[in-house]
C-alpha positions in Angstrom: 0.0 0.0 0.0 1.2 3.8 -0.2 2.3 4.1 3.1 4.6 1.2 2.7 6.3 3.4 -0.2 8.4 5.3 1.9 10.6 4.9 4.9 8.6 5.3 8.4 9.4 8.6 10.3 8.8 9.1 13.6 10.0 12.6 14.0 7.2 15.3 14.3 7.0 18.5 12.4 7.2 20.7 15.5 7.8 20.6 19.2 4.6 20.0 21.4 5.5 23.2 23.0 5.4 25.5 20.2 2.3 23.2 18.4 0.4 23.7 22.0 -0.5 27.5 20.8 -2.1 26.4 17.9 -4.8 24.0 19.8 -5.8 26.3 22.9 -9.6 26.4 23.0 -12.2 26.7 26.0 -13.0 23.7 27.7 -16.2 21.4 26.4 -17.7 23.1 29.9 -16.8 26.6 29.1 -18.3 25.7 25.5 -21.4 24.0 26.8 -22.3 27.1 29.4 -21.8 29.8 26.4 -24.0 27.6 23.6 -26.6 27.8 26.3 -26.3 31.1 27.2 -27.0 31.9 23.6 -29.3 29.6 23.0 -31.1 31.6 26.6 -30.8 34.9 24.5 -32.3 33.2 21.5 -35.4 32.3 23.2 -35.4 35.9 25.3 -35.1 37.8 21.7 -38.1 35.6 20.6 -39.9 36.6 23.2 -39.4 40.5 22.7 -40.3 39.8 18.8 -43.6 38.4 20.0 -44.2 41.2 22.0 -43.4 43.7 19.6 -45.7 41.8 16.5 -48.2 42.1 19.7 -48.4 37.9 20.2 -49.0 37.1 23.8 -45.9 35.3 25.1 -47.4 33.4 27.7 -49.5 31.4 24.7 -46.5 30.2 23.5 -44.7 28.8 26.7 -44.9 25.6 25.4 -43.6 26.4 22.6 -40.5 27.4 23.6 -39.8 24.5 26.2 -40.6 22.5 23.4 -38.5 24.1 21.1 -35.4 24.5 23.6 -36.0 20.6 24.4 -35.8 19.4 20.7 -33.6 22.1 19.6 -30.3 20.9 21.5 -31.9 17.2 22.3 -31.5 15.5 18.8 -28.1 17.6 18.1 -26.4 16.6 21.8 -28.1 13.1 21.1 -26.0 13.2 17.7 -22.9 14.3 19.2 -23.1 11.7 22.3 -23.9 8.4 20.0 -21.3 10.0 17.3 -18.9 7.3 18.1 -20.6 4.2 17.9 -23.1 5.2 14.8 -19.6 6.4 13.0 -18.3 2.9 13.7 -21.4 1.6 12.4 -22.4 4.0 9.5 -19.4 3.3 8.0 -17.9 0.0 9.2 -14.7 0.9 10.5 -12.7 -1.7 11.8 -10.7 -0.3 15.6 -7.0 -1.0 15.4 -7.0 -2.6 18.4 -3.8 -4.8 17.6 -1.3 -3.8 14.4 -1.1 -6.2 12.2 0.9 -4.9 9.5 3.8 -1.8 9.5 0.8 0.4 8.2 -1.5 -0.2 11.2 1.5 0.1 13.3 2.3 3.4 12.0 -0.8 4.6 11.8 -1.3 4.0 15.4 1.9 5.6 16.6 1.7 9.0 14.3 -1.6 9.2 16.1 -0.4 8.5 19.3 2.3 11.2 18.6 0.5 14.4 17.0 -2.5 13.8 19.7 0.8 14.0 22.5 1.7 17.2 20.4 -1.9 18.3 20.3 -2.2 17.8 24.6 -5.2 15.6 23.7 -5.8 12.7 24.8 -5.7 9.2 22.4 -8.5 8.9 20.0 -9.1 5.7 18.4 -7.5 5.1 15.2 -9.8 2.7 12.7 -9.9 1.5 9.0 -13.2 1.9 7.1 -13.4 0.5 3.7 -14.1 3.1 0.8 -12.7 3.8 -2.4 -12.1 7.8 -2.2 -9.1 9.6 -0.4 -11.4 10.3 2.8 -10.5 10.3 6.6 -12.7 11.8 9.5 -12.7 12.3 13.1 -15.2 12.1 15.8 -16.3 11.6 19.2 -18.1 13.8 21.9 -14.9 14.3 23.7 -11.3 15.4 22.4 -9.9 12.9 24.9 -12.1 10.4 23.7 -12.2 10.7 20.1 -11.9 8.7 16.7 -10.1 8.5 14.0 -11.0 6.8 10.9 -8.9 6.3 7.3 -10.3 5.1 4.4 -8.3 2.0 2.4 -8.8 4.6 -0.9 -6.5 6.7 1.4 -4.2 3.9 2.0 -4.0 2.7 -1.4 -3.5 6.3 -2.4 -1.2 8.5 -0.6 2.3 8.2 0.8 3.5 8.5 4.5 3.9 12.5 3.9 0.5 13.0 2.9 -0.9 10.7 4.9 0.6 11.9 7.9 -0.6 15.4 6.9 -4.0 13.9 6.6 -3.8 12.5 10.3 -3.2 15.8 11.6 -5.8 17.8 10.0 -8.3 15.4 11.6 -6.1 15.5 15.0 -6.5 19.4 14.6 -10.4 18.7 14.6 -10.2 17.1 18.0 -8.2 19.5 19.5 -10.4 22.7 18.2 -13.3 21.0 19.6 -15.3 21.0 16.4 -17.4 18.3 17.0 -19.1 20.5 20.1 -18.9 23.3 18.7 -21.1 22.0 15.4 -23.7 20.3 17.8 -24.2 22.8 20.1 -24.5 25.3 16.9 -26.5 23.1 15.3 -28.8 22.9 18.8 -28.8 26.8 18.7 -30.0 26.6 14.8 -32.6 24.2 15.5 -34.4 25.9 18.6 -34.0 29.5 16.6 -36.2 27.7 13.5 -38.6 26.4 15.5 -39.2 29.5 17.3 -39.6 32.1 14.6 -41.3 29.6 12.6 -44.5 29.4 15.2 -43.8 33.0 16.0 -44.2 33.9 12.4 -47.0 31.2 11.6 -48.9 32.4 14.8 -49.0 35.9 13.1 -49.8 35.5 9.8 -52.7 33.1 11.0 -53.9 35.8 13.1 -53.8 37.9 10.0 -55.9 34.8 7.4 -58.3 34.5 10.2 -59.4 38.3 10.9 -57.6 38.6 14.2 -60.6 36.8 15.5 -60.4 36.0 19.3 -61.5 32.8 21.5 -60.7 30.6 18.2 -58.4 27.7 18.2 -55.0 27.3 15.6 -56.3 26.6 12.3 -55.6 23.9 9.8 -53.8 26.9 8.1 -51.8 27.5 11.1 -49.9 23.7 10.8 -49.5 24.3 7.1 -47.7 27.6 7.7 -45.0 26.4 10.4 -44.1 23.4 8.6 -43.6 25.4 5.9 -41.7 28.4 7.4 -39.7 25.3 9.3 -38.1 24.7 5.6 -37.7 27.8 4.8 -35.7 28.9 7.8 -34.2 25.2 7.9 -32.3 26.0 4.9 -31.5 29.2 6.0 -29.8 28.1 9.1 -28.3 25.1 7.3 -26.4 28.1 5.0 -25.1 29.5 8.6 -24.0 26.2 9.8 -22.3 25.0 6.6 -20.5 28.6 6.4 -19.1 27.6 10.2 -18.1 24.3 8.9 -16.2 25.6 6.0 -14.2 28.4 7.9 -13.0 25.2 10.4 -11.8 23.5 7.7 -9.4 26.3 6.9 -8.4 26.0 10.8 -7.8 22.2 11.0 -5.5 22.6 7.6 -3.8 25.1 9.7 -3.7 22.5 12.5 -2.5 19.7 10.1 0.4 21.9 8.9 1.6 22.5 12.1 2.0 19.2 13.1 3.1 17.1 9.9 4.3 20.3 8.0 2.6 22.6 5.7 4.4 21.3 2.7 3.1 17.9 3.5 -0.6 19.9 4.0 -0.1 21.1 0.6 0.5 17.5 -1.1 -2.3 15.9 1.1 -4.9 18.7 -0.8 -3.1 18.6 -4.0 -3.3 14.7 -4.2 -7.2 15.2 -2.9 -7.8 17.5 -6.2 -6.2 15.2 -8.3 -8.2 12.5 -7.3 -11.8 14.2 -5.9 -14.6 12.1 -6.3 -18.1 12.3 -4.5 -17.7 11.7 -1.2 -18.9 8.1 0.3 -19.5 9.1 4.3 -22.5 9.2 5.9 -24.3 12.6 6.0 -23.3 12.6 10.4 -19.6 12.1 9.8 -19.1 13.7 6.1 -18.6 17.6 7.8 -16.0 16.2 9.4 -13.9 14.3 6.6 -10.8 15.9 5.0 -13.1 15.5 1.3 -16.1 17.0 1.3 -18.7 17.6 -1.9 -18.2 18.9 -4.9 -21.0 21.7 -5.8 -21.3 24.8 -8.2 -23.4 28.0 -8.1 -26.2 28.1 -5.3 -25.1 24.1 -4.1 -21.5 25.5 -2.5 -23.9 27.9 -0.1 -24.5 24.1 1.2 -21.3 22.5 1.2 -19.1 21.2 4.5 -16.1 21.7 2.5 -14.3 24.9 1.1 -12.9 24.1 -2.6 -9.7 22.3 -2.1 -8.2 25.4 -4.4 -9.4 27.5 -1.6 -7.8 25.5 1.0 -4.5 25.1 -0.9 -4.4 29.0 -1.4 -4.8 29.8 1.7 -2.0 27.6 3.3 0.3 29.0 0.6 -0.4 32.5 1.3 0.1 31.7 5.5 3.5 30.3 4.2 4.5 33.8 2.1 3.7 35.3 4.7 5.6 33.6 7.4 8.5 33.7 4.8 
């Protein structure tokens, strides 16, 4: 296989010292408190809209238990369980024993850029698909997974593998996988909100402002519309997040395997991009995401791999 091409290296890119810097973030408890303090002044700035379109907030406490509850239920549900349906979305096989140089050094460059990263140990798997593709994932950065594909390992050599390791390393250690669910909780519980608040007023408008009467048919039709409508809107915001990481965990990759080997990693992606096979709860955070054009890249995980290679460049110049 690829890896086997070149001699094994065990020296790392950069000292853990100076790599530290580049991986400081908030705690997952620090994270957690601020998600939910905005997700707090989400549901207070709903409440002043309601009161300003002259909807009675106290008809709608429900409402917004119910949307608070579901909001950040399914996406913390997600990110708890994103191990174990990972494992089983995609098949990946834990290296729980090397069998072979290439699990062997898979396992220790791992070992070694998560030491550099001050993260604990993910787990390091094989999942079998035909495209370049890798991912990372886990509820906790000292808990985590990390998952090749045998495209990958048929593929690329030791450099650009290694450079792949760390960009999903650099994942872990930003916190992404948090930070995306408790967005993604934020998202949710803002959609369901203004779509009832909305829905309740242009109901209220159909019907004549007419008092003492129940929610109309009307009334469903209209949230479960607006629910789209702002669905996709908040699925923009969230994919717009996910892309700026991306530029973040190249950054994170480069600093631990090298940015030249960053470079060759997306270079060698480019050359051989096709559609991406992971599940839709993993894909975000693979080093290949989708290929789109015109309105479809407003919907993409993934910046164009052009981007990404431009951008590492230009951080080179100007460290040069």
């Amino acid at each position: 296989i690829g890896l086997n091409s070149r001699r094994l290296s065990r020296n790392s890119a950069a000292s853990p010292s100076v790599l530290a810097r580049h991986f400081w973030s908030p705690t997952v408890f620090t994270r957690v408190a601020l998600f939910l303090a905005t997700n707090l002044a989400v549901l207070v700035l709903a409440g002043i809209v309601m009161s300003l379109l002259g909807v009675n907030p106290n008809q709608l406490g429900g409402p917004l238990v119910f949307a608070a509850i579901f909001g950040f239920g399914g996406s913390l549900i997600s990110l708890l369980t994103s191990k174990w349906m990972a494992k089983r979305a995609t098949g990946a096989q834990v290296i729980e024993q090397p069998r072979n140089d290439a699990e062997r050094w898979l396992v220790t460059t791992v070992q070694r850029q998560a030491q550099a990263a001050g993260i604990g140990m993910p787990e390091v798997a094989v999942y079998d698909a035909p495209e370049i593709n890798a991912f990372a994932t886990g509820a906790n950065r000292n808990n985590a997974l990390v998952a090749v594909s045998t495209g990958l390992l048929r593929s690329m050599n030791q450099d650009e593998a290694e450079a792949v390791l760390g960009h999903e390393v650099a994942h872990i250690a930003n916190g992404d996988m948090v930070t995306m669910a408790l967005l993604q909780g934020v998202l949710n519980t803002f959609v369901i909100v203004l779509a009832r608040v909305v829905g309740g007023v242009v109901d209220s408008f159909l019907s004549g402002n007419r008092e003492g009467e129940g929610r109309g048919f009307g009334y469903y039709i209209i949230v479960m519309v607006l629910e789209v409508v702002f669905g996709l809107f908040a699925t923009m915001i969230a994919m717009w997040f996910s892309r700026r990481r991306e530029f973040r965990a190249d950054h994170g990759g480069a600093s631990l395997a090298g940015r030249q080997k960053m470079i060759a990693a997306l270079e060698r992606l480019k050359q051989q991009q096709r559609p991406s096979t992971l599940p839709a709860q993993v894909e975000a955070f693979g080093i290949a995401g989708g290929i789109g054009q015109g309105m479809k890249k407003l919907f993409l995980s993934h910046p164009p791999l052009e981007d990404r290679i431009a951008a590492l460049r230009a951080q080179q110049a100007t460290v040069a």
